[in-house]
Biotite code that builds the C-alpha atoms (Angstrom):
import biotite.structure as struc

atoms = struc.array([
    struc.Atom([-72.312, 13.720, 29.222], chain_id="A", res_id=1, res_name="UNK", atom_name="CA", element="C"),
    struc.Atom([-69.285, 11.691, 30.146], chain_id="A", res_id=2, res_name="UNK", atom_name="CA", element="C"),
    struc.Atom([-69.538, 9.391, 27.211], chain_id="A", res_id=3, res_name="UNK", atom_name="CA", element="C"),
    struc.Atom([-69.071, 12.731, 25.204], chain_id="A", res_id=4, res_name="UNK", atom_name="CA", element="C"),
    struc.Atom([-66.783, 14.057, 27.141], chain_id="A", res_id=5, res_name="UNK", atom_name="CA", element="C"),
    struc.Atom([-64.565, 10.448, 27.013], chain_id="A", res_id=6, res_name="UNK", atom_name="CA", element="C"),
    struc.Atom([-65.358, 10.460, 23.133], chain_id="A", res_id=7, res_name="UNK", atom_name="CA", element="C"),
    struc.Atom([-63.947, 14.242, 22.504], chain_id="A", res_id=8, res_name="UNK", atom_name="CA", element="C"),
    struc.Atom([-60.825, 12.988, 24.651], chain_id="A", res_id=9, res_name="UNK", atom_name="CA", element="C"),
    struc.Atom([-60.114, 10.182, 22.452], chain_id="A", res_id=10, res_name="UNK", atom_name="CA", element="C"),
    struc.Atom([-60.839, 12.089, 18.989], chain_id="A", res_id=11, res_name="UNK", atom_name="CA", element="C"),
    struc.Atom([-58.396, 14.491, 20.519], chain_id="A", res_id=12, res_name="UNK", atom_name="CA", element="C"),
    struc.Atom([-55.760, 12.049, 21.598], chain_id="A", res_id=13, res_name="UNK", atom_name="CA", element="C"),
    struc.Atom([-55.891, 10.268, 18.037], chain_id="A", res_id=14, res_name="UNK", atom_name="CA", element="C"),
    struc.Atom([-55.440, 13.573, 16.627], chain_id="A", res_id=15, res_name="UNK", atom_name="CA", element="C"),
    struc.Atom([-52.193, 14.594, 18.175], chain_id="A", res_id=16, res_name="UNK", atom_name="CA", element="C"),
    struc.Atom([-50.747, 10.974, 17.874], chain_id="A", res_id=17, res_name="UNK", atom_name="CA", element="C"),
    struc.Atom([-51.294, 11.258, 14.265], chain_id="A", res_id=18, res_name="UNK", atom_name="CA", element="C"),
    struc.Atom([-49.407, 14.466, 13.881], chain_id="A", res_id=19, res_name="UNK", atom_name="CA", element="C"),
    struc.Atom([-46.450, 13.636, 16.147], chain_id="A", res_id=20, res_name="UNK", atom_name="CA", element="C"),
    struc.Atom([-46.248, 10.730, 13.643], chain_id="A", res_id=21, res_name="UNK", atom_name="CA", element="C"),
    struc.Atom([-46.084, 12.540, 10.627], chain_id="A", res_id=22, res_name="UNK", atom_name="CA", element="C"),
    struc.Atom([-43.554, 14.676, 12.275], chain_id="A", res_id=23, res_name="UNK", atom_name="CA", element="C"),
    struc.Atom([-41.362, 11.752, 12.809], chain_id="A", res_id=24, res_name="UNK", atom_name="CA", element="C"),
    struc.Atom([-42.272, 10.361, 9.657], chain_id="A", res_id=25, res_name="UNK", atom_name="CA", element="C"),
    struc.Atom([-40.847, 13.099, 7.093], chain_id="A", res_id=26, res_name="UNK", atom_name="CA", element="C"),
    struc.Atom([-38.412, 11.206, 4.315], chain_id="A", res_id=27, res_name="UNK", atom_name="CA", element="C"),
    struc.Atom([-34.737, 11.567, 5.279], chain_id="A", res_id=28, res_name="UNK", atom_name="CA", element="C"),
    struc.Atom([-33.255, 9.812, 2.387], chain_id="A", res_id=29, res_name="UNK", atom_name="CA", element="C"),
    struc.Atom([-32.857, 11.191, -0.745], chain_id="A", res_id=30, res_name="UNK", atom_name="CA", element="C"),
    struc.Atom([-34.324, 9.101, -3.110], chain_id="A", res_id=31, res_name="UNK", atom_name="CA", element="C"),
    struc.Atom([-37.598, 8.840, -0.525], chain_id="A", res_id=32, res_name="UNK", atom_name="CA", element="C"),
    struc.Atom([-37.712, 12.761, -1.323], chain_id="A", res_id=33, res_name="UNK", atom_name="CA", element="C"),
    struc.Atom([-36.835, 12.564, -5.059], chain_id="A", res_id=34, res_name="UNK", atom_name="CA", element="C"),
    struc.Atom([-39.952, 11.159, -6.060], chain_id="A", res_id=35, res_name="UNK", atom_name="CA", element="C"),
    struc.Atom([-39.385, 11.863, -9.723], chain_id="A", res_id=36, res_name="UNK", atom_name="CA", element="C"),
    struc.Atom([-36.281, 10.243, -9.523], chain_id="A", res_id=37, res_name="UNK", atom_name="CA", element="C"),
    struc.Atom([-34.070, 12.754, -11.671], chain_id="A", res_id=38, res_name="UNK", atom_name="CA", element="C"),
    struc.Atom([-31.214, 13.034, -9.482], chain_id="A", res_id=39, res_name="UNK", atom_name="CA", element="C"),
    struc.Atom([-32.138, 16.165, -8.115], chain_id="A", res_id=40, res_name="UNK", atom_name="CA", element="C"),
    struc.Atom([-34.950, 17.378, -5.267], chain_id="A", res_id=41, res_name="UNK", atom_name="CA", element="C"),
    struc.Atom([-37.125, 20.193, -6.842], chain_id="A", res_id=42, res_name="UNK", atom_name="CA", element="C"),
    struc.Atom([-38.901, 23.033, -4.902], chain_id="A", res_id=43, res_name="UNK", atom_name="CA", element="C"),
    struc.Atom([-42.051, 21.190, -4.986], chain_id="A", res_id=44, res_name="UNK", atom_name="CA", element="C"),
    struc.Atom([-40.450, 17.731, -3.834], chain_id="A", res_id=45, res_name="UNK", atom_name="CA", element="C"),
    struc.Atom([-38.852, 19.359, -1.212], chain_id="A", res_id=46, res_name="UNK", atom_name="CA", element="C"),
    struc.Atom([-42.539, 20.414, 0.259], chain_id="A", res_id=47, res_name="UNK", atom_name="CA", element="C"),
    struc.Atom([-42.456, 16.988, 2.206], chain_id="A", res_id=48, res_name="UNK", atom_name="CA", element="C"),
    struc.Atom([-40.017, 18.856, 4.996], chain_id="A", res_id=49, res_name="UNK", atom_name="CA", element="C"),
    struc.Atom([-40.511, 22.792, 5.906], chain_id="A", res_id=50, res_name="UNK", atom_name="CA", element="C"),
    struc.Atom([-36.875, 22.556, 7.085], chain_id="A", res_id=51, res_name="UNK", atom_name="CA", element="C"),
    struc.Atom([-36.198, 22.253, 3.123], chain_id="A", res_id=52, res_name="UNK", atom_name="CA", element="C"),
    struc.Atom([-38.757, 24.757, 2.311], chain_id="A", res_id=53, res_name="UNK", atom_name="CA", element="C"),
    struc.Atom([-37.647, 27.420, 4.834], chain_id="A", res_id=54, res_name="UNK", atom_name="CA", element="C"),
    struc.Atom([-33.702, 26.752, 3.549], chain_id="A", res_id=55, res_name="UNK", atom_name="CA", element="C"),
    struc.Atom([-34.374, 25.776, 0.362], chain_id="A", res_id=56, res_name="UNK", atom_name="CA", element="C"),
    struc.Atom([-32.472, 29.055, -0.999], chain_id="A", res_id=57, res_name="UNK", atom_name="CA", element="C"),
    struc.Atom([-29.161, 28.285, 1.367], chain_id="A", res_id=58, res_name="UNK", atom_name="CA", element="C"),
    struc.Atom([-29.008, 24.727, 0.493], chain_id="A", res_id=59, res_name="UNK", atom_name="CA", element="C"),
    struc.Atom([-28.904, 25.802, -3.079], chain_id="A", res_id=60, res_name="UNK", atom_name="CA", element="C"),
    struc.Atom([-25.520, 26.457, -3.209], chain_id="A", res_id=61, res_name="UNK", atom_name="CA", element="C"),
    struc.Atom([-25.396, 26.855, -7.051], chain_id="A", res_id=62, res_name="UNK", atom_name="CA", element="C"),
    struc.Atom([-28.783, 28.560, -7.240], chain_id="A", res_id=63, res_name="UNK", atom_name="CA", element="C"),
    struc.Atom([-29.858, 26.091, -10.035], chain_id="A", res_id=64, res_name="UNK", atom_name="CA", element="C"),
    struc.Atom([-33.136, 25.998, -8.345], chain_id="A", res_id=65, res_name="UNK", atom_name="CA", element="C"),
    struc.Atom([-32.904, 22.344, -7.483], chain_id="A", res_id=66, res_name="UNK", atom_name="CA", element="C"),
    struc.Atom([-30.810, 20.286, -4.627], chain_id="A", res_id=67, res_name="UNK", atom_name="CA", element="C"),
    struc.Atom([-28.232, 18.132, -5.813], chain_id="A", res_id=68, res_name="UNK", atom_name="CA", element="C"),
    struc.Atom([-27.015, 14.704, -3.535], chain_id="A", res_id=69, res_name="UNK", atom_name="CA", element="C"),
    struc.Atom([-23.846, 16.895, -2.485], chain_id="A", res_id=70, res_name="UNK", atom_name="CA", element="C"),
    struc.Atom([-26.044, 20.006, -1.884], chain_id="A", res_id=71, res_name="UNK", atom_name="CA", element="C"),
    struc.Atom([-28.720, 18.151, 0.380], chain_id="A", res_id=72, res_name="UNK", atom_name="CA", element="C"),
    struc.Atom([-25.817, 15.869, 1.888], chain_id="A", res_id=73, res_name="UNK", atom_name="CA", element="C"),
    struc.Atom([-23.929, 18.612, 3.188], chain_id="A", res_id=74, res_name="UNK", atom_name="CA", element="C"),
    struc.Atom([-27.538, 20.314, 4.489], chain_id="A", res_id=75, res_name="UNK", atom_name="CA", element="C"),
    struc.Atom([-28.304, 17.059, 6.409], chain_id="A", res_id=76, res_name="UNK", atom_name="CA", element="C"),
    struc.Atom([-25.042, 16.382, 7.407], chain_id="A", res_id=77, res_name="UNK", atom_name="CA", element="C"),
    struc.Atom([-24.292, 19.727, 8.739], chain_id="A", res_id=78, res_name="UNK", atom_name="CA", element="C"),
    struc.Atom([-22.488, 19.869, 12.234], chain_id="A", res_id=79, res_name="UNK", atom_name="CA", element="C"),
    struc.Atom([-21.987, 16.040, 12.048], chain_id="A", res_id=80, res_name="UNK", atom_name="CA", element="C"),
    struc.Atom([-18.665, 14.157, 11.309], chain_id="A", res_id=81, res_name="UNK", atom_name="CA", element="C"),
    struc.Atom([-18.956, 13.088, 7.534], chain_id="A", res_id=82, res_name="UNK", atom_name="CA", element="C"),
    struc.Atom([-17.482, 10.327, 5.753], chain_id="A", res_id=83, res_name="UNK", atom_name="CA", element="C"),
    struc.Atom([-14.138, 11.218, 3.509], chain_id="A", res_id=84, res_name="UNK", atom_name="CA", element="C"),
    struc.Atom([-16.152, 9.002, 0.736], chain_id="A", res_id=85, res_name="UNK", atom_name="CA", element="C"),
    struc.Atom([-19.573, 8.837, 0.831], chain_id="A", res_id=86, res_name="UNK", atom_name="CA", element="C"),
    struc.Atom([-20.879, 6.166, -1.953], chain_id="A", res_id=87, res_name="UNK", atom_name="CA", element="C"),
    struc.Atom([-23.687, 8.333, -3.637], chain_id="A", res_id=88, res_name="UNK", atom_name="CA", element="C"),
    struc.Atom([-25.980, 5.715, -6.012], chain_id="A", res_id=89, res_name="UNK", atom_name="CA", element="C"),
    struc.Atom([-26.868, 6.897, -9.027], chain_id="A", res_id=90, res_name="UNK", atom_name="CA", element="C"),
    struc.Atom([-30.337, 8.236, -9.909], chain_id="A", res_id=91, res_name="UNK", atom_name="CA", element="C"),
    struc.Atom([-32.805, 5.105, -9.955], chain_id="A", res_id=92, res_name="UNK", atom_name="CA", element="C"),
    struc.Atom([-30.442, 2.719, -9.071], chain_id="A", res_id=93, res_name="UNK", atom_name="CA", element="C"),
    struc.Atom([-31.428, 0.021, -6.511], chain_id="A", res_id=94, res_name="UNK", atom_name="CA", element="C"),
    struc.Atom([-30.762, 0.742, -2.905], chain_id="A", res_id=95, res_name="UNK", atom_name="CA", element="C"),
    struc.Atom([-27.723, -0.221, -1.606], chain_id="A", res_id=96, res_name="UNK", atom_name="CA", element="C"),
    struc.Atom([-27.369, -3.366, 0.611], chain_id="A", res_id=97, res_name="UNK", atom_name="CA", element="C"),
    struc.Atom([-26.260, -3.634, 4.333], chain_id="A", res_id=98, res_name="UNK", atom_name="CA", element="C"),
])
């Protein structure tokens, strides 16, 4: 009974870990979300994060039906302090170094 009990414990404990980290692990970066890599981040790309899904229509701003660099940039930078220039690399390009 306590070898079961310890067992269901662990199974449990291995199961929340693992969806904290896929929490933590959504993509960020743009190019991580546009997996096609056509410059923009469809409605199906944007599936990765629900905060996308549930605002996909607001980030829009040009209702074009995709997210642009600017339109997703200003969605994840919103209420931070943003760059004058932000260097945006073009679609398929190699990251940029630090």
């Amino acid at each position: 009974m306590y070898q079961k009990a310890s067992l269901l414990l662990l199974l449990l404990g291995l199961s929340l870990s693992g969806a904290l980290y896929a929490q933590d692990s959504e993509p960020v970066i743009f190019e991580d979300i546009d997996t096609d890599h056509d410059g923009a981040i469809s409605r199906e790309e944007a599936r990765v994060r629900m905060d996308l899904v549930n605002n996909f229509s607001e980030i829009d701003s040009n209702n074009n039906g995709t997210l642009s660099v600017d339109e997703y940039t200003a969605y994840h930078n919103k209420g931070h302090l943003v760059p004058e220039e932000v260097e945006i690399p073009e679609p398929g390009a190699a990251p940029l170094g630090k």
